[in-house]
N, C-alpha and C positions, 0 to 999 in steps of 0.2 A: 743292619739289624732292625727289624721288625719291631716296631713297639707292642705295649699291649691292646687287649681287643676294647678297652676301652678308650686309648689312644686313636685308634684305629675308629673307633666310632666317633670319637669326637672330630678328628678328619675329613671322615667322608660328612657328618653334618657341617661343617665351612664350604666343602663344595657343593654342597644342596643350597647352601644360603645365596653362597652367589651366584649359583647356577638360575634360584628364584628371583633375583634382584636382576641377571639380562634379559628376564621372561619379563619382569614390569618394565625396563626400558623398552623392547620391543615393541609390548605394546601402546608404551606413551609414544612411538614412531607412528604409530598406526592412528592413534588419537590424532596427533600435529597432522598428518597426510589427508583426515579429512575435516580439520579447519579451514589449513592451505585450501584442499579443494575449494570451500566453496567461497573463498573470498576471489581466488580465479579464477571458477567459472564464470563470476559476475564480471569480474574487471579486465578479461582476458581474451586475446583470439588466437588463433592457431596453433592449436593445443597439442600437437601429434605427439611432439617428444616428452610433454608435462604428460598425457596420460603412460607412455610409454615408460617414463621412468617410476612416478607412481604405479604403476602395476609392479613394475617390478622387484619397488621398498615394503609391496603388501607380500607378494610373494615370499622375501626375503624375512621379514619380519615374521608372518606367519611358520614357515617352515622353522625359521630359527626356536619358536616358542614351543615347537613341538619337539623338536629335536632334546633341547631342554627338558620337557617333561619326561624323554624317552631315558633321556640319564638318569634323572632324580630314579625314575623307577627301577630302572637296572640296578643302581646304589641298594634301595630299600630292599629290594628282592634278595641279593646277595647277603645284605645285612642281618633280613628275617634267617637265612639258611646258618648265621655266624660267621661269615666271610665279607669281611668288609673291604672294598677296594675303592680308589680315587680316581682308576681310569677303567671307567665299563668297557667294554668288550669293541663298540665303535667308534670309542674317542668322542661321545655323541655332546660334550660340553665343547670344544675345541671348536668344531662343526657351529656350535649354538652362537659361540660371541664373532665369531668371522661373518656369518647370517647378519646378526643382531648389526655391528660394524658397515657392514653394506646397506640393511635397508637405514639408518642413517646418510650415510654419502648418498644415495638415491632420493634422499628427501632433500639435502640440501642441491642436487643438478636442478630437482623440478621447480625451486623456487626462482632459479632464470629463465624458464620457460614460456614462453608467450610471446605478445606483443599487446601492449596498451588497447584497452576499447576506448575509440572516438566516443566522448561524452557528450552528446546532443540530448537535449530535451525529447522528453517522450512525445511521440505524434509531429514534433516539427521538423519538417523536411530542411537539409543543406542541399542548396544549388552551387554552383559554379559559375561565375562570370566576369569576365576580363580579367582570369588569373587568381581573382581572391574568391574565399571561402565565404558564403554567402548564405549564415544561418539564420530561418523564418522562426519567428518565435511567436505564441499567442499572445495576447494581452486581453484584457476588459475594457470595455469603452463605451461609453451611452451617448449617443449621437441623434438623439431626438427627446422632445420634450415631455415628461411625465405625462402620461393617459388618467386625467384625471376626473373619473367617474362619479358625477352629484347627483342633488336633490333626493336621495332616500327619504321614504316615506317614515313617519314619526317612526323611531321604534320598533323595524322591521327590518331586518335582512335578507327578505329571499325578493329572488327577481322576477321578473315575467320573460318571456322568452324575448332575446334580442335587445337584451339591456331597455325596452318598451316604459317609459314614462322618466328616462335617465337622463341628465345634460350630460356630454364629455363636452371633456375642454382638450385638446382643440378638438373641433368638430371630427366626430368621425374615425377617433384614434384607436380607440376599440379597435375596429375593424383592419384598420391598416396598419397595427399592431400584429392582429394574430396574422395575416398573411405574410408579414415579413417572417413570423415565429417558424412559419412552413416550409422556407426557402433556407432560411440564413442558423445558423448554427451561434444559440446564444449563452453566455456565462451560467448567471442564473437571472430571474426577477424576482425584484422587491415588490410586494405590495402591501401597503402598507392603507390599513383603516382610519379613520379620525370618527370622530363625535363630538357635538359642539358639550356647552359648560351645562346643561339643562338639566338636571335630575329626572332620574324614568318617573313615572308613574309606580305605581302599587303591582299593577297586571304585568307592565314589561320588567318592575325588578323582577319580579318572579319566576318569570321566563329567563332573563339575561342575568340576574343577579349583578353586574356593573353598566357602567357607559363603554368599560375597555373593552369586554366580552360584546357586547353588539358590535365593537368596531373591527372585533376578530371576526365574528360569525358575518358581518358584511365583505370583509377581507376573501374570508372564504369563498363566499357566495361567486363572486368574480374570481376567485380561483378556478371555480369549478365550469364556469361560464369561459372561460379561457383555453382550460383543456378540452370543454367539447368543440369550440369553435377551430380548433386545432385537428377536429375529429372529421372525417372525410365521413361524408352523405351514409355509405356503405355500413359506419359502424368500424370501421378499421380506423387506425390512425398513421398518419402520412406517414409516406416513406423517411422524408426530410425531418421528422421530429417526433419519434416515438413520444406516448400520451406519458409514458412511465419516466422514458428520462427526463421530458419535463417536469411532469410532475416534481421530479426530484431537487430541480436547480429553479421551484416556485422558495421565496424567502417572506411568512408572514410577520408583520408586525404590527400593533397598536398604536395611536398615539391621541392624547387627548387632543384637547381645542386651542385654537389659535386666537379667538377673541374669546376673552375674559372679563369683557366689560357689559355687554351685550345681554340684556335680559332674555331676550328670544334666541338668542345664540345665532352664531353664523351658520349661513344654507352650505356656504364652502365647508365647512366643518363634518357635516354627514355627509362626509364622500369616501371613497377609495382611491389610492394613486395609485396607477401601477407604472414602472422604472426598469425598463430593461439594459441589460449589460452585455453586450455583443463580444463575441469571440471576436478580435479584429488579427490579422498577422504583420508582425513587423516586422523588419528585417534587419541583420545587425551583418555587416563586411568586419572580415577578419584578415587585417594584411599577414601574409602568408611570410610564415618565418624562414 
């Protein structure tokens, strides 16, 4: 016996409810499915059966929420006309949680899917030899002695062409600095300004406002005398050491004087160092498990 139509409506709304509650599980399958994804495409290879079964849990999932929507509506429809029924015409909730049911089992096949990605550092190649795993890794390493650029004029940062009226220590580093910069692939460089204990003048605080800011804008000065010397005749810059990526792995820094006693200040004092750091590779054997 039939209850009443109020009965009858309060019925068909429990199955609208849980009919909406396998609609949001479905789609929290479809959320998980592309977490999972992208934590496996990063850490995973051989994907054939992970994307095959995910297609599948979307398919499933999707279809299921539709199905879902397709009853709640047959329900409402019926119910607008005063005919309230708990099973629409295609059984279309039955359909919904068997759907909803499989793209779950479909999410949990794809989480065995795969095989490990080999974890190598980025850019360092693995060789092979005498049976063990043989990964190159980069490191930093400064394997020559600071290029240390003197005697600046009182108060002045800019240079004349060819570092022209400058000591380097060692002789000649400048130069045989930037042609290794041409060939050999380096970290980054430090250079780093100094300025002796002396207070500017009137004219040069006004210009430089510190000793530290002349030991930046000298700093620079051989920054910039670095990257043209880096700069091939033509105006282009070498193949070996784009102007820009150097540019980028240049590191400035200040630092005041090393004599403090000194009325006239130290001539080492007004200088520039520059300190470079070489990509070097090393190689680490992994005995083979």
């Amino acid at each position: 016996m039939s209850g009443t139509l109020e009965d009858q409506r309060s019925a068909a709304n429990i199955y609208t409810s849980l009919s909406s509650y396998v609609i949001t599980a479905s789609l929290g399958v479809i959320a998980a499915q592309a977490a999972l994804a992208v934590f496996v495409l990063d850490k995973r290879d051989h994907l054939f059966w992970f994307y095959f079964w995910m297609i599948a849990g979307v398919i499933a999932s999707v279809v299921s929420v539709i199905l879902g929507g397709k009853g709640i509506a047959a329900i409402a429809s019926g119910g607008f006309a005063g005919l309230w029924t708990l099973k629409p015409k295609h059984d279309y909730f039955n359909y919904q949680a068997i759907l909803c049911l499989l793209g779950v089992i479909f999410l949990l096949l794809s989480l065995f899917c795969g095989t490990t990605k080999a974890e190598h550092p980025e850019g360092c190649p693995k060789l092979s030899a005498g049976g063990n795993d043989q990964r190159i890794a980069p490191t930093l390493a400064t394997d020559m002695e600071p290029c240390v650029i003197s005697d600046f004029p009182d108060a002045e940062h800019r240079l004349q062409s060819n570092l022209i009226g400058l000591k380097q220590r060692p002789t000649g580093c400048f130069e045989i600095l930037t042609e290794r910069l041409k060939r050999n692939p380096v970290g980054f460089v430090l250079i780093v300004g100094r300025v002796d204990r002396r207070a500017l003048l009137p004219k040069a605080q006004r210009a430089y406002g510190s000793n530290f800011n002349l030991a930046y804008m000298r700093a620079m000065s051989i920054r910039k005398a670095l990257l043209d010397a880096c700069t091939e005749s033509t105006g282009k810059t070498t193949p070996a050491r784009a102007e820009s990526d150097l540019a980028a792995r240049i590191v400035i820094l200040s630092a005041g004087a090393s004599d403090i006693e000194s009325v006239t200040g130290d001539p080492d004092d007004r200088s520039v160092a520059v300190i470079p750091y070489w990509m070097v590779l090393k190689s680490s054997v992994e005995t083979p498990k």
